[in-house]
KEFIMI-221960 format. One record per residue: residue in three letters; x, y, z of N, C-alpha, C, O in turn. Coordinates in pm, whole numbers, padded with zeros to 5 digits, always signed. Atoms other than C-alpha are relative to their C-alpha. Last residue first. Layout:
AlaXYZXYZXYZXYZ
...
//
This chain:
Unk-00120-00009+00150+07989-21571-03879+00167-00041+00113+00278-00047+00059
Unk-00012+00166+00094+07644-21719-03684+00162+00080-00093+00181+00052-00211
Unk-00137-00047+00090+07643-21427-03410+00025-00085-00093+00135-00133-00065
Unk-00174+00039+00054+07388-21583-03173+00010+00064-00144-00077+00065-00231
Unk+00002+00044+00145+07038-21401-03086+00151-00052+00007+00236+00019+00061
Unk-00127-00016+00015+06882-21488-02744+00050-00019-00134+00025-00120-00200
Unk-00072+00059+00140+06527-21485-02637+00138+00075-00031+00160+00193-00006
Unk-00058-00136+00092+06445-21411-02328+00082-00072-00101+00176-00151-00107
Unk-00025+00042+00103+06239-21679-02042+00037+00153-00117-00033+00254-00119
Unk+00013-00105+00112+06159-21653-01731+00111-00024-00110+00224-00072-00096
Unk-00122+00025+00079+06052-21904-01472+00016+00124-00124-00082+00177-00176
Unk+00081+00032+00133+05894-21788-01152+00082-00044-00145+00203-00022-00144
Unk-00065+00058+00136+06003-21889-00791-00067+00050-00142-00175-00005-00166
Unk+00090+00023+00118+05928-21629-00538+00079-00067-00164+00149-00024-00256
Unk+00073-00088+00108+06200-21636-00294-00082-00058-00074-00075-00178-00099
Unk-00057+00047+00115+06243-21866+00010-00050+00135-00073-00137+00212-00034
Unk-00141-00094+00073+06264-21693+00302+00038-00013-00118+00133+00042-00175
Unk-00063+00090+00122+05903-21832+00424+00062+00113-00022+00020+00229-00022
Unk-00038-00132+00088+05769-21706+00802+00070-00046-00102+00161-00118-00059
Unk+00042-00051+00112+05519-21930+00951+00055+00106-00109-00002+00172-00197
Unk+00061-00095-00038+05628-21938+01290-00092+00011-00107-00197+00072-00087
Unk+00081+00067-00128+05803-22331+01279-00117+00104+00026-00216+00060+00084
Unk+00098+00131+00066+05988-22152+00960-00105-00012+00049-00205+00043+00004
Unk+00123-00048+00121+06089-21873+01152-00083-00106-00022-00186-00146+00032
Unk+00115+00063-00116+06279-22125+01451-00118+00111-00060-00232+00115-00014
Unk+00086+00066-00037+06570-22125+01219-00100-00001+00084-00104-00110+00139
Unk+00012+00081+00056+06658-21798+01138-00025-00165-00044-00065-00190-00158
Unk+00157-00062+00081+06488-21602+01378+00027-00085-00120-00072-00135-00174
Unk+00134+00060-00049+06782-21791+01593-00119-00029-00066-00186-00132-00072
Unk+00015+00105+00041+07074-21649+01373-00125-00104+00063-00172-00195-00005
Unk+00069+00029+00100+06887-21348+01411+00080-00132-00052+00029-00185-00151
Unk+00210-00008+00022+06906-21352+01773-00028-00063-00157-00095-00163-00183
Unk+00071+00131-00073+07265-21481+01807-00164-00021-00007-00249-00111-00008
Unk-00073+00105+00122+07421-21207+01596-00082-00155+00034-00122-00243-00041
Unk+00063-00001+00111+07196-20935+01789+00048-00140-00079-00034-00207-00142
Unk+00120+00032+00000+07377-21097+02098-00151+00046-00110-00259-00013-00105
Unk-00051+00144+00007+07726-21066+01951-00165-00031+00048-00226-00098-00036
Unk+00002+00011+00142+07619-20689+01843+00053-00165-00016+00082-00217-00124
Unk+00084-00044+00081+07484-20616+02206-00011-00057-00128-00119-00100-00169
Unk+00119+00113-00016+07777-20782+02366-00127+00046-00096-00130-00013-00203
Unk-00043+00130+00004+08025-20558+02173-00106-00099+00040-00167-00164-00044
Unk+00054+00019+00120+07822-20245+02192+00056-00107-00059+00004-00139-00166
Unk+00138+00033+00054+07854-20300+02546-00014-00009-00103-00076-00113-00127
Unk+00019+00151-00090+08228-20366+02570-00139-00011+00007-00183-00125-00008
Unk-00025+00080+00121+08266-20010+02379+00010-00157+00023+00060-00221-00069
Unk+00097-00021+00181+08065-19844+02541-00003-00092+00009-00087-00176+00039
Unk+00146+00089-00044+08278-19986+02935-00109+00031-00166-00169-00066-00213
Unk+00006+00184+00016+08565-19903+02705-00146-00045+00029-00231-00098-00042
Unk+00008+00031+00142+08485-19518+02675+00011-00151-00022-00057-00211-00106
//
């Protein structure tokens, strides 16, 4: 039961390492994280009393 649990340890420290990777070296691939900018706009009533 250790030996698992000592793999799913490396495993989930080397997933951790990947996608901090994918996260910089995307870009360089072509992959954008930014979100879709649009502007939006809603009218708002104030309470005048």
């Amino acid at each position: 039961m250790g030996r698992l649990i000592k793999w799913l340890f490396y495993l989930a420290i080397l997933a951790g390492i990947a996608l901090v990777a994918y996260a910089y070296v995307g870009p360089f691939f072509g992959v954008d994280f930014s979100p879709p900018q649009t502007e939006i706009r809603q009218p708002v009533e104030l309470d005048g009393s």
